[in-house]
C-alpha positions, 0 to 999 in steps of 0.5 A: 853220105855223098854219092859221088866225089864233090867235083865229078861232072854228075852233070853236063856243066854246059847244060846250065838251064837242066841244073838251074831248074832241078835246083829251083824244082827240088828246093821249092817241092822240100819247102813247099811239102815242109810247109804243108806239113808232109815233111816235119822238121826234126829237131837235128833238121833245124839246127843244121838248116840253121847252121848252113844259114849262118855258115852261108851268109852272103855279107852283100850288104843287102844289095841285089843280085846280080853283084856285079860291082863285086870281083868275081872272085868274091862273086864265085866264092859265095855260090861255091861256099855253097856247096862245101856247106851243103856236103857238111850237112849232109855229112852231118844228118847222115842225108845222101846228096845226089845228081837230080838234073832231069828228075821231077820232084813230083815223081816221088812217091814218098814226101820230101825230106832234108836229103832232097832239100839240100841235094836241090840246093847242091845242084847248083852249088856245085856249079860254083865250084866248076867255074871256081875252077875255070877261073883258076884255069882261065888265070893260069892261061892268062898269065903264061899268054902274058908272057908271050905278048906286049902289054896291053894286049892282055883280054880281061878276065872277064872277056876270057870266061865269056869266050870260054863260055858265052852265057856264063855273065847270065848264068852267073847272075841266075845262080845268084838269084838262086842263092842271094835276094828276096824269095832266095835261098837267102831266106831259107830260114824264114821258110823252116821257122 
């Protein structure tokens, strides 16, 4: 179960930094408790960890983040594939997804389990649906500006989201050190096996 509609703001999207460390936090306290052995992976655990591996290869051809040799559309879509993954397999396992920014892990008092694994990986995906979405807007900005002004004068795409949002290059390449490259969600399947 989700608990909130998969693009609501449960989280200040110009607070970056608070989404980045509750993912890097949540995600390295699951794994870290299922290698300990406080979390036990089920059987239903493995083969959706398994599938959501699959489902979100990121075809980069092994090259390193950040991909900015790739257009950001290709850039976006893999971090938000993410997301959309991530709520399937929660769906899947029955696992409520929910808002973790501001919370530690080792506040729990039970151990971690899928349900926090994949919400910590959700705090950052989700991320990737918002600038989907700004790029979207940002385009349709772009294109009715085009009309009013003489050819040429038109800023890139890229110059446009960076006025939108000042540190969205490096935010960007920190989500996708997140999820792409050595120590990443990447190799979440060599974490679960």
């Amino acid at each position: 179960m989700i608990n909130e509609s998969p693009l609501s703001p449960a989280h200040d999207p110009a607070d970056f930094a608070s989404l980045l460390t509750a993912a890097e936090d949540w995600t390295s306290a699951a794994l870290e408790a299922q290698q300990e052995g406080a979390w036990v992976l089920t059987s239903l655990e493995r083969r959706i960890l398994d599938d959501l591996v699959a489902a979100t290869n990121p075809l980069h051809g092994g090259h390193l983040p950040p991909h900015d040799n790739e257009s950001l559309y290709v850039r976006l879509g893999r971090i938000r594939n993410w997301a959309g993954v991530v709520r399937l397999a929660a769906q899947a396992g029955g696992w409520e997804l929910r808002p973790l920014a501001g919370t530690d892990p080792s506040s729990l008092t039970r151990p971690l389990g899928m349900a926090d694994l994949l919400s910590g990986i959700y705090a950052l995906a989700e991320q990737g649906e918002r600038w989907q979405q700004r790029m979207l807007a940002t385009i349709a900005d772009r294109n009715t500006a085009a009309r009013s002004r003489p050819a040429g004068q038109q800023e890139t795409l890229d110059q446009a989201l960076a006025r939108r949002e000042p540190q969205f290059a490096r935010n960007l390449a920190a989500a996708e050190a997140f999820f792409t490259g050595p120590g990443s969600m990447e190799d979440l399947s060599l974490f679960v096996h």
